[in-house]
N, C-alpha and C positions, 0 to 999 in steps of 0.2 A: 195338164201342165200348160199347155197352150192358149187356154184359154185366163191363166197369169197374166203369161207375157203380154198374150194378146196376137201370136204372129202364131202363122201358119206352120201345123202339121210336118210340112212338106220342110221348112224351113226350120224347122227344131228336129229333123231325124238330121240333116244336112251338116248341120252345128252337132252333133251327139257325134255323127261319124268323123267329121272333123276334128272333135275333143278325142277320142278316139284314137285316130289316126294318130294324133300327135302325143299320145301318150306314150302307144307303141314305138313312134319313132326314139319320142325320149328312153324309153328302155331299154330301144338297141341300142342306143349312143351310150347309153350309162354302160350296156354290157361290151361293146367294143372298146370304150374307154377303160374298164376295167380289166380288159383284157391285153391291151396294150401296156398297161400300168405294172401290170403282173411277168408280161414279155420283159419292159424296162428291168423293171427289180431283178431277174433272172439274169439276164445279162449281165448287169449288174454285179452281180454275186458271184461269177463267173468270171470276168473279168479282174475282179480281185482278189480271186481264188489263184486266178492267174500270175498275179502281182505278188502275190504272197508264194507261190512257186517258184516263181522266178527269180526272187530276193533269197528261199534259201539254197534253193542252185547254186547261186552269184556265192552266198555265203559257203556254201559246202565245198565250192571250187576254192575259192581265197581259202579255206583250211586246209586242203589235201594241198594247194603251192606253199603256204606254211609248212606242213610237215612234208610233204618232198624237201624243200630247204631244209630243213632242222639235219632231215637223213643225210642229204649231202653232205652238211658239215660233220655230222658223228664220223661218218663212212671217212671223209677226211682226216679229221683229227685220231681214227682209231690208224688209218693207215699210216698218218706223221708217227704215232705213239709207236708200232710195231716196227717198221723203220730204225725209230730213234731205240728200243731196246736190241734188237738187231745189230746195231752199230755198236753198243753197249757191250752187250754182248761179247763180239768178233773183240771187240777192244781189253774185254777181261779177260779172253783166251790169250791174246799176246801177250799180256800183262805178264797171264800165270807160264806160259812159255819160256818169258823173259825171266822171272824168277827162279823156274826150275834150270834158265842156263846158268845163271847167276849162283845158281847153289851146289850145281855140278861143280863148278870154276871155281867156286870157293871150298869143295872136298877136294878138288885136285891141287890147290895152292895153300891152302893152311894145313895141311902137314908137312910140306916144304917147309914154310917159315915156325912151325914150332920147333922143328928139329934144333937143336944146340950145333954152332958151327964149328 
């Protein structure tokens, strides 16, 4: 092959090792490059693995303070309701108290007044 070119032996092993040389450089560039590429995209993946965690945390929390709320108001509005029959209640015993006085009073005076005077 040298005697192509026309240049010396010494000087086309020189140039082979050099083309060489830089081939292998180029191949660990390509492989550290691809290797970084692939750290990147992992990171990557992970970080919005992240991002999506974290949104339904956010999301799961805002429902459990929804339904804490919800509870509160039930637990209230059951306690106003029990209350308000409570009071119902106490209010139909005096009612019915009231009317059994009322009904005594009227067996003790309406035979008074049917009597013929």
């Amino acid at each position: 092959m040298a005697w192509r070119t026309k240049q010396a032996n010494a000087d086309i092993d020189v140039l082979a090792r050099k083309a060489t040389s830089s081939g292998a450089h180029a191949e660990e560039m390509a492989l550290a490059r691809r290797g970084a590429r692939l750290r990147r995209e992992e990171i990557r993946r992970r970080d919005e693995a992240l991002r999506s965690a974290e949104q339904s945390t956010a999301s799961a929390n805002q429902r459990i303070q929804e339904l804490e709320s919800d509870l509160a108001k039930e637990s209230r509005a059951r306690e106003l309701a029990e209350r308000e029959a409570s009071v119902a209640s106490d209010h139909l015993r005096d009612l019915r108290v009231e009317v059994a006085r009322l009904r005594d009073e009227l067996a003790t005076y309406a035979p008074k007044a049917m009597r013929p005077n």
